[in-house]
Every structure is written in structure tokens, then in C-alpha cells.
C-alpha positions in Angstrom: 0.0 0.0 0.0 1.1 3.2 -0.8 0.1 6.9 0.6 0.2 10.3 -1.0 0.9 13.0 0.8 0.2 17.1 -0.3 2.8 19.5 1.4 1.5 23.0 0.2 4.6 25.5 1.4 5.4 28.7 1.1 6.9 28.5 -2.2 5.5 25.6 -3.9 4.0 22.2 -3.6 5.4 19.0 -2.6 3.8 15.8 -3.2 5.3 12.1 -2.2 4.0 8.4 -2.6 5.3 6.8 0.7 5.3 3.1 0.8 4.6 1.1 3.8 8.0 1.2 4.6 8.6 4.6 4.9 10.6 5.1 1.8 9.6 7.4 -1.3 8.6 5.3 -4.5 8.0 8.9 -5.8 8.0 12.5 -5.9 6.5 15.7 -7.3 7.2 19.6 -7.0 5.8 22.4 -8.3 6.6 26.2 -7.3 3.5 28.7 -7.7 4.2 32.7 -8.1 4.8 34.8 -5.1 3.3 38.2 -4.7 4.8 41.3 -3.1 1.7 44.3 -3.7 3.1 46.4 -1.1 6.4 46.2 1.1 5.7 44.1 3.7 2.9 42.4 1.8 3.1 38.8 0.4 -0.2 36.8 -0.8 -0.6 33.3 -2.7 -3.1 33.3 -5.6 -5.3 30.5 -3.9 -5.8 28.8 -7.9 -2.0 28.7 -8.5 -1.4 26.8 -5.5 -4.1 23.9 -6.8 -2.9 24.2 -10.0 0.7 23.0 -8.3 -0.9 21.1 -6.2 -2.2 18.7 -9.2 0.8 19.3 -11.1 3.2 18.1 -8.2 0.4 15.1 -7.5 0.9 14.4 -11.3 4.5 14.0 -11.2 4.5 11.7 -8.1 2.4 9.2 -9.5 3.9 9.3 -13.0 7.1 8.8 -11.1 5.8 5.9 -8.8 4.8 4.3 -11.9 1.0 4.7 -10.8 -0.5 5.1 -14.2 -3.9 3.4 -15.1 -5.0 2.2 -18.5 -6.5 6.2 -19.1 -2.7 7.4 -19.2 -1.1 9.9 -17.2 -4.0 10.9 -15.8 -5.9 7.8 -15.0 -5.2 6.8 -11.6 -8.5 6.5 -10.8 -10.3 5.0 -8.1 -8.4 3.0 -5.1 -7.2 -0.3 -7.0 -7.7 1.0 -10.5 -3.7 1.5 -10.4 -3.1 -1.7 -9.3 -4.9 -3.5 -11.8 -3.9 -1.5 -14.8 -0.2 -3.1 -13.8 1.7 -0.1 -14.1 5.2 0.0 -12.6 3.9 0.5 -8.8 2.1 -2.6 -9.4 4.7 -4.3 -10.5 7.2 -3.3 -7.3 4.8 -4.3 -5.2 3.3 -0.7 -4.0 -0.3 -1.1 -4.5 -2.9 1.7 -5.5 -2.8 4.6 -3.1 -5.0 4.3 0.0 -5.1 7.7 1.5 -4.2 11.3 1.2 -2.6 13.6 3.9 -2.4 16.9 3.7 0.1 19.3 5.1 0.7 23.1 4.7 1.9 26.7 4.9 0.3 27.7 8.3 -1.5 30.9 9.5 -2.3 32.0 5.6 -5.3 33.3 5.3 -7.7 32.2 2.5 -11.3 32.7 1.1 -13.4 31.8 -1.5 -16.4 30.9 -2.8 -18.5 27.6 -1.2 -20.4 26.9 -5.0 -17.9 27.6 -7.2 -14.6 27.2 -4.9 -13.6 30.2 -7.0 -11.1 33.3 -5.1 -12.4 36.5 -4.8 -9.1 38.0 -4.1 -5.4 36.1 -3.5 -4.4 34.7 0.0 -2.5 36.7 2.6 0.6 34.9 3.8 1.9 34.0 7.3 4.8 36.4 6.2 3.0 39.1 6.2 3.3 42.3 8.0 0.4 45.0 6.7 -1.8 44.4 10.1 0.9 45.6 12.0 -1.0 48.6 13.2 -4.1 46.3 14.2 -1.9 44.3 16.5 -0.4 47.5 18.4 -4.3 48.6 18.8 -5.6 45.4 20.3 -1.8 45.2 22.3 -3.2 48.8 23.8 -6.3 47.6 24.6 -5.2 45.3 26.8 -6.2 42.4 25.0 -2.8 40.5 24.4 -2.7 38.4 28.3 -6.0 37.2 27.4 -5.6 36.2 23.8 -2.0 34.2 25.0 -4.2 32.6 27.6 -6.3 30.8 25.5 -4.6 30.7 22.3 -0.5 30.1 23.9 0.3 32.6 20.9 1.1 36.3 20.7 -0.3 39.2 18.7 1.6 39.7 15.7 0.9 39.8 12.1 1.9 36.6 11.7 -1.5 34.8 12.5 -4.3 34.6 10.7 -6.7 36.2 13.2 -5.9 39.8 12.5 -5.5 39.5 8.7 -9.3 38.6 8.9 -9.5 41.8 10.8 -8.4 43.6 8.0 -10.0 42.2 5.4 -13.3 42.9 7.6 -11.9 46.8 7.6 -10.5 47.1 4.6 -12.2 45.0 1.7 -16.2 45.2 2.5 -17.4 43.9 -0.6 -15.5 40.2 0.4 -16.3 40.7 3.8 -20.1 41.0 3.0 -19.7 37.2 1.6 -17.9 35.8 4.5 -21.0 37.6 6.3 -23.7 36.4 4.5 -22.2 32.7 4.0 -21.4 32.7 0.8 -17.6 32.6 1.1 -16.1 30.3 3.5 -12.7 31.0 5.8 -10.1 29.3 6.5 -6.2 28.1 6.3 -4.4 26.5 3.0 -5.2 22.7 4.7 -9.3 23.8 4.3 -9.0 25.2 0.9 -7.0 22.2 -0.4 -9.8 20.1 1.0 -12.5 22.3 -0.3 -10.9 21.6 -4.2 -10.3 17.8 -3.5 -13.7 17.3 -2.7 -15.3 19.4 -4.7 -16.4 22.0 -2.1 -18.2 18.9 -0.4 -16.0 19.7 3.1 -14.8 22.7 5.0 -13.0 21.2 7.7 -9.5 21.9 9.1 -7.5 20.1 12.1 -6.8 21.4 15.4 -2.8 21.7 14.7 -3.9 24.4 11.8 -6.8 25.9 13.7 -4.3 26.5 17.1 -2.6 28.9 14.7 -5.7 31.3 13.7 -5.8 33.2 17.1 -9.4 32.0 17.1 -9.0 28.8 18.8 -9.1 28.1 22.8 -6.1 25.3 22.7 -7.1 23.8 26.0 -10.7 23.6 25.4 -9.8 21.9 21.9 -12.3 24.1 20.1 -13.2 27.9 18.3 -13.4 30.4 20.7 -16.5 32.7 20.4 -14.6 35.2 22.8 -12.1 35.7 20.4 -14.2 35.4 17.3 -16.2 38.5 19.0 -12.6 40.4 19.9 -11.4 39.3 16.1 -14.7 40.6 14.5 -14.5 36.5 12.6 -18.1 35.2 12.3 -18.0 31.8 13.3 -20.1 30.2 10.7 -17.7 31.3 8.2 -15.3 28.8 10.0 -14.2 25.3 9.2 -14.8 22.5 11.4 -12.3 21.4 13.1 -11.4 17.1 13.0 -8.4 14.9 14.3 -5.6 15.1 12.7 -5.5 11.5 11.9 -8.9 9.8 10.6 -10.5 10.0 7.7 -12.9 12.5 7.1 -14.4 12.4 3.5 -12.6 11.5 -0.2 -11.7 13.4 -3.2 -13.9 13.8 -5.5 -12.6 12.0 -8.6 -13.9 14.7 -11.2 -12.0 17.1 -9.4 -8.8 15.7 -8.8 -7.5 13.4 -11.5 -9.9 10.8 -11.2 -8.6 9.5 -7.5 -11.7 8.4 -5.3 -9.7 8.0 -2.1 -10.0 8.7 1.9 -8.6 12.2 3.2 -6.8 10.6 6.2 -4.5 13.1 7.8 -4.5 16.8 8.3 -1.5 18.9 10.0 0.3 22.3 9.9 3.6 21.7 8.4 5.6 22.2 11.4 3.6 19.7 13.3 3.6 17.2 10.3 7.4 17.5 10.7 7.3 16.9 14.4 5.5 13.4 13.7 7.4 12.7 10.8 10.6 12.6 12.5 8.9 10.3 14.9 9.1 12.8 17.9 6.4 10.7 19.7 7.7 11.2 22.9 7.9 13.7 25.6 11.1 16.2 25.4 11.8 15.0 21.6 12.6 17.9 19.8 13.1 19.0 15.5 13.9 21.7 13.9 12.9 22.3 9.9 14.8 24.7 7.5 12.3 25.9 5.2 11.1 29.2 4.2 11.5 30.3 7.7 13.0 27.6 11.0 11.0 26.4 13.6 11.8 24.3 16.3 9.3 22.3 18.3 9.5 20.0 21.3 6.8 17.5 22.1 5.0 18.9 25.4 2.7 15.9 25.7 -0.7 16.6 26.8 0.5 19.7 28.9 0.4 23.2 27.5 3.7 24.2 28.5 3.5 28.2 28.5 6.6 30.5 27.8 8.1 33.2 29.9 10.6 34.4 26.8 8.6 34.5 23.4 8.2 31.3 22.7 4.8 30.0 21.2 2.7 26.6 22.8 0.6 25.6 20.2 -1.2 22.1 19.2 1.0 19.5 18.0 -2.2 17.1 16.7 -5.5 16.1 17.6 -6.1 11.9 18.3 -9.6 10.3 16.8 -10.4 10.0 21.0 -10.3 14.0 21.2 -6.7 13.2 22.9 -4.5 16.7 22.4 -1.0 16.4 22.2 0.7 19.9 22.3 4.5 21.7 21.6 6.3 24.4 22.7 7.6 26.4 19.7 10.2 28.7 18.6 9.3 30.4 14.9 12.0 31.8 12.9 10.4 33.8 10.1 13.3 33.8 7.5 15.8 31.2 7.0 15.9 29.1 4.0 14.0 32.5 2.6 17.1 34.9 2.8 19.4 32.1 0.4 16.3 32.5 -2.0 16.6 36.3 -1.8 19.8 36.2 -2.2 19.8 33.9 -5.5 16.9 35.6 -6.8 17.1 39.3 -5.5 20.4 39.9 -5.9 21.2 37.4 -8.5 24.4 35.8 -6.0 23.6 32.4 -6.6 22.4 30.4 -10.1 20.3 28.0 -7.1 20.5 27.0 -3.9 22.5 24.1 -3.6 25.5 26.4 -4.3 25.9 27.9 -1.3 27.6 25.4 0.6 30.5 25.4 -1.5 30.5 28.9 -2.1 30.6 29.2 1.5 33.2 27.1 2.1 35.9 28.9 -0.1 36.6 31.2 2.9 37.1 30.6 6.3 34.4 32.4 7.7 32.4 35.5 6.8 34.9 38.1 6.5 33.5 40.1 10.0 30.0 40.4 7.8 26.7 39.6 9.8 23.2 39.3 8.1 20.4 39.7 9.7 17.8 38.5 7.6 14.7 39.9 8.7 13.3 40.6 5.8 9.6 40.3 7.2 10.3 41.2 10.9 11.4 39.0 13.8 10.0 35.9 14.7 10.9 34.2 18.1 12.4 35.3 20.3 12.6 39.3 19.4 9.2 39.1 17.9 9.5 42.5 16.4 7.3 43.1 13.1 8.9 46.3 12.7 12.6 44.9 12.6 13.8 45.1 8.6 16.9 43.3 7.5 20.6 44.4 7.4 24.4 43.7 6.9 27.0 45.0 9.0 30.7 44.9 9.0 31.0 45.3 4.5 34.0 46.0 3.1 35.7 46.6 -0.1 37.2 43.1 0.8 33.9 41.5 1.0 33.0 38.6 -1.8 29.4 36.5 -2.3 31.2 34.3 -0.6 31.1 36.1 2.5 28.0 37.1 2.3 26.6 33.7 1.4 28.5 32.4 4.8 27.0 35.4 6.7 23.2 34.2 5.8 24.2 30.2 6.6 25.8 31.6 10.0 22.6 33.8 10.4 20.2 31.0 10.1 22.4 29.1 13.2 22.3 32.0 15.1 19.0 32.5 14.8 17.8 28.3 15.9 20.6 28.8 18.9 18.4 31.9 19.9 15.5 29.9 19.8 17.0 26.7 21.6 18.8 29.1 24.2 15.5 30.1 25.2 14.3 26.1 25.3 16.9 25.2 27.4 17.0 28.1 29.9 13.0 27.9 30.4 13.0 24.2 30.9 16.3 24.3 33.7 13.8 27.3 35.5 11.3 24.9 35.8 10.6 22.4 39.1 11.9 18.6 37.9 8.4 17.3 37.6 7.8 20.1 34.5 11.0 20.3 33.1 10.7 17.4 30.8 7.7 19.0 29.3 10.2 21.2 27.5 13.2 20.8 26.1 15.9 19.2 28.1 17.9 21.2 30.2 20.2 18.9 31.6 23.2 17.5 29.9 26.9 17.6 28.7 28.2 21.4 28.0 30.4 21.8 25.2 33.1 20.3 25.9 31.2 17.1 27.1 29.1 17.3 24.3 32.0 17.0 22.3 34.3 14.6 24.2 31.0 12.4 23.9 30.5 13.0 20.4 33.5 11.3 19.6 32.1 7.9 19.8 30.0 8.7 17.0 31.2 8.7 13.1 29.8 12.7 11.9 29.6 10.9 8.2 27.9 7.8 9.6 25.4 7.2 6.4 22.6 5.2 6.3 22.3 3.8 9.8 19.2 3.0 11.2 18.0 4.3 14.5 15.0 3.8 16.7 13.0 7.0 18.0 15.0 9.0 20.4 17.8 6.1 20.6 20.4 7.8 18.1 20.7 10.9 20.5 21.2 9.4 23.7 23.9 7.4 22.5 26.0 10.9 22.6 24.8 11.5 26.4 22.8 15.2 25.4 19.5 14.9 23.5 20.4 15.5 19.6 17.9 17.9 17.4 16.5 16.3 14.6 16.6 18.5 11.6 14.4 18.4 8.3 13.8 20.9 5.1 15.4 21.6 2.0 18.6 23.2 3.6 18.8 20.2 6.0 21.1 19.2 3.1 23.7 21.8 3.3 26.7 20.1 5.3 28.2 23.3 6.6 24.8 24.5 7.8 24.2 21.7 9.9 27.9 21.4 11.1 27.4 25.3 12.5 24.1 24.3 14.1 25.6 21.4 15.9 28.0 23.7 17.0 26.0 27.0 18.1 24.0 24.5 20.3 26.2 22.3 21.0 24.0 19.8 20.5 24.5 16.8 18.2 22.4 17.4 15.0 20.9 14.5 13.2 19.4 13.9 9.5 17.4 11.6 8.6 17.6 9.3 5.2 13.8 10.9 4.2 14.3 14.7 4.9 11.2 15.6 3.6 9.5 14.5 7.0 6.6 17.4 6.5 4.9 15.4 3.8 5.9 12.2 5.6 4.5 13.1 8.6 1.3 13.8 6.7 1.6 10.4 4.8 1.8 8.7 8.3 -1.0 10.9 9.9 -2.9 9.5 7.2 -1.4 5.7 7.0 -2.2 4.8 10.7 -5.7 5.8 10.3 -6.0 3.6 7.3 -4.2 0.4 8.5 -1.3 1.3 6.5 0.6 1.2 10.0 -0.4 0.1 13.3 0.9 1.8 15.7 3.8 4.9 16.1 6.2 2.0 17.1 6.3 1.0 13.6 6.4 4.2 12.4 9.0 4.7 14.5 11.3 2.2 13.2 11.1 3.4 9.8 13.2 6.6 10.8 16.7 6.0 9.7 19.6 8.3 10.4 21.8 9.7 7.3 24.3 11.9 9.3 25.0 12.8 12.4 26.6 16.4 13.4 28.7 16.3 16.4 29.6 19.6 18.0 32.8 21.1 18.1 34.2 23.8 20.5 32.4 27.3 19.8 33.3 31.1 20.5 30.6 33.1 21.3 32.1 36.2 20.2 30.7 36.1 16.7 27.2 35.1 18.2 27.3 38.5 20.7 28.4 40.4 17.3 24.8 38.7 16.0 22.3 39.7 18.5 23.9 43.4 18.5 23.4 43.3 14.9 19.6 42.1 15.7 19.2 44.8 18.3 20.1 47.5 15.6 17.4 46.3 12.8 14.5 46.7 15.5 11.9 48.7 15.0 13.2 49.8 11.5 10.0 50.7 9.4 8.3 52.4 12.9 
């Protein structure tokens, strides 16, 4: 049996067949445009992202060799696949059995219930125009309240206040989301609105903890904050598990595939599960458009002191929640984009490792990439990005190793804050966070030794590969998880050992297993856990801090930039 799994990102749209055992039998991608109206403002034509999302869903079949007697296109129902004896049949995959879904989070998105059409492109997690809404509902007193039930912030980020705008800015949409005409909701209930031909508007709790709408303990949409919001709550989805089925696509609508819609999940919390971080304490960080880390909380909302976020990790069949704490790092994997495609210093992105390597370091440069504010822990939308310390001596190359340092600095910030928040805490809380005990550097490293850094393709049970160094490892993930040098400086601004897995796609995977245990595909997290193998394993080596204190005094002069 086989699985497909939607990852709708930022930039474009991932789709994977995942056998049974946890390997890819294929694999689609398609980018969709980006939009930039205003500075500050980015939005998602919601069609384009469909459009890739059938395009990368084409490719992955093609590729598994799941073609039906129709052609290209003819996957058809569950089983039609299989006894058209295409390729998958022939390796023993089956038809797919299920769909999960995963996806940019936050984005705000409407359209039309009857005819699924757009009535104007979606605003995107990275953007900052509701700025000035957040510092009016901040002076009203409102933020304690909202972080309460919600274990967020307000910030422009969310999706709650870019509702908020559209409801003050744009009547004539805002009339339709009034009278029920045009549903609400994040990329995860649009994508489910197209592949079932507007039949479902549902979204999971993972995506809905991310709205500002949603009471996280209560497990449900908050009518006090649909009221502070101005958000109707009819216009809503409803909100399921994150693993079970709840409907299938709609052939006519998307390429001819009757299957079950199985698993729904934010893309950071997809990751979380794919990299089999089942436990309490386990912790991953993905390198995407922006970084996040998470760490499994279990079913405690653990809440932050220092500017980190608690959010909903996924939601069991049994109404069981299972939360994180979470550190979000706006741009990461975004500023090597800008840089190959704003100022033209890279042909792609799989140059900059060796770019970065032709020089020691970075030349005394330090980039501070934020390009769409701060993210955790500043949080400052206002905060616009910078270089310091040019010179007439300074190459690309520097500059390329500035942005790789930058996107280390940035995690360590974020894990600094992990680790100092879970030592303040009394033993019996601590290992709801991440771990603060353990080897310090030199420890770290003396422990590290035992372990081979280009160690490829062993396997490695949940949890087990880390311990083995004495100090938990971070599990890393994302398209620049395969940059060497990155994770080398990661491993050693934590001091932490760093581990890849074989499959570092694990957003779409954890979707694919989201969806896979509630079809029988698996049985149980176990044996989804012993399909994680490690690739590579980062051990630390000694660090100086003196280029990280050069960082965060370069991060304390972008602050509050465009005020």
C-alpha cells in the first residue's frame, strides 16, 4: 500500500508516494508565483497553489509508476492503479490508499463555497500589513488574554488579524464571509475544499491553534475571540483529528482519484511526527522558508516566559490533544532565495555550501535576515533586515556564509530560550520542554567522539540515536537540512549533536503517516517509528561566542526599523 501526501509550502507544492516502509517510491514539486503588492505584503493566488498542487500530484504518480490504462491521468479509483499493472504494481506498491495533507500555516484564505472560486489572492503567514491592528488590540489590553487561550502572541503573523483587515478594509469580500457565501479558512481547508469538490470545510486542530481563534485547551473555536477578532464563526471550518479519515476526493475534481482524506496537520507539526518525535522532550527543527523548532510537550500546555509559542502538536480520533512548545523563525531558508533571486548571487540553492566554504568564515560580515520582521524570540514586526561589517574586501562568498551563520544564530536563539526555560522549571515540569540537563560543550563534544559525523545510512530507533552521545540531539528536516556546513554550524551554536534523517522531507511524511495509521497502512507509532533512519550525524565542536554577541547586536540594531 502506498500513501500520498500534499505538502502545500510557502513557495510551492510538494507531493510524495510513501510506501509502507517509509521510503519514497515517488516525488512531485511544483513552485506557484509569489506576490509582493506592497512592502511588507506577500499573498498566494489560492488557484496557483491547486494548480501545483495537481501538477506536483501528477509527477508523483507518474514517477511511482502509478498510471492506469487512461494514461497519465488515469489513476483512478483505489485499485484501479493496481490492476492497470503499471510499474507500482509491478514493485509491489499497490494503489494509493489515503491522502494527507500538510501546509503553509497561518495564511489566510477565502473563497467561494459553490464555485470554490477566489475572490481576491491569500495573505501569507509572512505578512506584516496588520501591523498597526496588532499595536491597537496590544493597547487595549487584549494580548494576556488572547495568549491565555490561544498560547500565541499578537503579531501579524496569524491569521486572526488578517481577517481583521480584510473585515476593515475590503467590505465587498467581507459582505460574503457575512452572508455565508464565502467560506474562511487556512491553506489545509482550501486544499480540501478543491479535492472534494467544495463537499468539506474542515481543518484540524494543529492548523486551527494557529488562527488566534482557537481556545487550545478547550480543543475548540473560541467565540470570545471570534467576537474580539470581529470572525463570524459560521464562516469557519470545522475542526477534526488530525489523523482519521474525514471524506474523499472527488474523482472529477482531482485526477480521477476516489480516495480517503486521512490526515491533516500544519507543516511544522507534520514534521514533528514525521521525524517520529512521539515522545515527551523529543525535539526537530525544519529549514524551510523560515526555521522552527518544536518539542513534544505531551498533553500539557507548557507556556513560555521568553517568546516562545505553545501551540497544538495534533489532535487523536479519542479528542486526545498532544501539544508543543515552539520557537518560529520567520526567514531562514527564505534569505538564500533572496539572495539567489534578488540579488542574482547564486544560479540555485545548492550552491551555497560550496560557495561558503571557499573562505574561512564571513569576512566580519553579519546578516540579519529579517526581511519580514522578527520571529521568536525578538518578535518585532517592525525589525527590517541588514548587513553589517561590508567592506571593499567582501565577496558573495562572504556574504553567502554570513546568511548560513545567520540562520544558526537564529535556531541557537531559539533553543537558548528552550533550554533556559526548561532548567527554571521544578523537575516534575522540566521534561515537558526541552531538556535542560546535559553535557556542556566540551562534554558534548568529548561524547561525540564515539559517533562517526559521516555515519550514512544507519538506522536508529526514536529517540535512541541521540542518547547514545549523552545530550538529546535535534533532529533536523527541510530543503537546507542538506547543506553540510549548515548543519555542522548548528551542531555547533548549540552544542548539541544534529541529526538527519535518510527521508528529509518529513513534512509530507508526517502527513503520509498521519494519514497511513488511520488507514491500516501502519499500526501503531512504534512502527512508524522504526522506519526513521539516520543519514548523518553532526557532532559539535568547541564554539566562541564572540561572533554570536556580534549577532544579536546586529539584531538589536534592525529593531523597529519601518516604525
Amino acid at each position: 500500500m502506498t500513501v500520498l501526501a500534499i505538502d502545500a509550502g510557502t513557495t510551492g507544492v510538494t507531493a510524495l508516494i510513501v510506501t509502507d516502509q517509509g521510503t519514497l517510491a515517488g516525488r512531485g514539486y511544483q513552485e506557484f508565483r509569489q506576490y509582493f503588492p506592497q512592502p511588507g505584503w506577500v499573498e498566494h493566488l489560492p488557484e496557483g497553489i491547486w494548480q501545483a498542487t495537481l501538477a506536483a500530484c501528477s509527477q508523483a504518480l507518474e514517477a511511482a509508476g502509478l498510471t492506469g490504462a487512461a494514461g497519465a491521468a488515469g489513476w483512478g479509483a483505489a485499485g484501479r492503479a493496481g490492476a492497470a499493472g503499471g510499474a507500482g504494481a509491478a514493485a509491489g506498491w499497490g494503489a494509493v490508499s489515503c491522502v494527507g495533507i500538510t501546509n503553509q500555516r497561518e495564511t489566510a484564505v477565502v473563497w467561494d463555497r459553490a464555485t470554490l472560486a477566489a475572490p481576491r489572492r491569500a495573505i501569507v503567514w509572512q505578512d506584516r500589513r496588520t501591523t498597526a491592528i496588532c499595536s491597537r488590540l496590544r493597547s487595549a489590553g487584549a494580548e494576556p488574554r488572547v495568549a491565555e487561550l490561544t498560547g500565541l502572541r499578537i503579531d501579524p503573523y496569524f491569521t486572526g488579524t488578517k481577517l481583521t483587515w480584510l473585515a476593515e478594509n475590503e467590505p465587498s469580500v467581507w459582505a460574503g464571509v457575512l452572508d455565508g457565501s464565502l467560506a474562511v479558512g487556512t491553506v489545509d481547508s482550501y486544499l480540501v475544499a478543491r479535492l472534494t469538490g467544495g463537499r468539506l470545510h474542515v481543518t484540524d486542530a494543529s492548523n486551527a491553534s494557529r488562527t488566534l481563534l482557537f481556545d487550545i485547551e478547550a480543543g475548540q473555536w473560541s467565540t470570545e475571540l471570534c467576537a474580539l477578532f470581529g470572525v463570524p464563526p459560521h464562516a469557519l471550518p470545522e475542526v477534526v483529528a488530525s489523523t482519521g479519515v474525514v471524506g474523499h476526493t472527488d474523482p472529477a475534481a482531482f485526477l480521477g482519484l476516489s480516495v480517503p482524506i486521512a490526515g491533516i496537520a500544519g507543516d511544522q507539526q507534520a514534521a514533528l511526527f514525521g521525524q517520529a518525535c512521539f515522545e515527551v522532550g523529543a525535539a526537530k527543527c525544519t529549514y524551510g522558508t523560515g526555521s522552527f523548532v518544536l518539542v513534544n510537550t505531551g498533553p500539557q500546555v507548557v507556556r513560555s516566559k521568553a517568546g516562545l509559542l505553545s501551540t497544538v502538536a495534533w489532535l487523536e480520533p479519542s479528542g486526545e490533544l498532544t501539544y508543543a512548545l515552539e520557537g518560529s523563525v520567520f526567514v531562514t531558508g527564505a534569505a538564500i532565495q533572496w539572495l539567489r533571486d534578488g540579488l542574482g548571487l547564486l544560479d540555485n540553492a545548492a550552491q551555497s555550501e560550496a560557495l561558503a566554504l571557499s573562505v574561512p568564515d564571513s569576512g566580519g560580515v553579519v546578516f540579519v535576515p529579517a526581511l519580514t520582521g522578527l520571529g521568536a524570540p525578538d518578535w518585532d514586526p517592525d525589525a527590517r533586515g541588514a548587513m553589517f561589517g561590508l567592506t571593499r574586501g567582501t565577496t558573495r562568498a562572504h556574504l553567502i556564509r554570513a546568511a548560513l551563520e545567520a540562520i544558526a544564530f537564529e535556531v541557537r536563539d531559539v533553543i537558548d530560550v528552550m533550554t533556559a526555560e526548561s532548567a527554571s522549571r521544578p523537575r516534575d515540569e522540566s521534561a515537558a520542554g526541552w531538556p535542560g540537563s546535559g553535557p556542556e560543550a566540551g562534554e558534548a563534544g568529548e561524547a561525540g567522539e564515539a559517533a562517526d559525523a559521516g555515519e550514512a545510512g544507519e538506522a536508529a530507533d526514536a529517540g535512541k540515536a541521540g542518547e547514545a552521545a549523552g545530550t538529546p540531539a535535534l533532529r533536523v528536516d527541510g530543503g537546507a537540512s542538506a547543506n553540510n556546513l549548515l548543519l555542522q554550524l548548528q551542531a555547533d551554536q548549540i552544542q548539541r549533536p544534529v541529526e538527519r534523517p535518510v527521508v528529509a522531507e518529513t513534512t509530507a511524511l508526517g502527513a503520509a503517516f498521519l494519514a497511513g495509521l488511520a488507514t491500516g497502512v501502519w499500526s501503531s507509532r512504534a512502527e512508524l517509528a522504526a522506519t526513521w533512519k539516520l543519514d548523518r550525524r553532526f557532532t559539535p565542536e568547541p564554539r566562541s561566542d564572540t561572533a554570536h554577541a556580534r549577532w544579536r547586536s546586529a539584531v538589536e540594531q534592525t529593531r523597529g526599523w519601518a516604525r
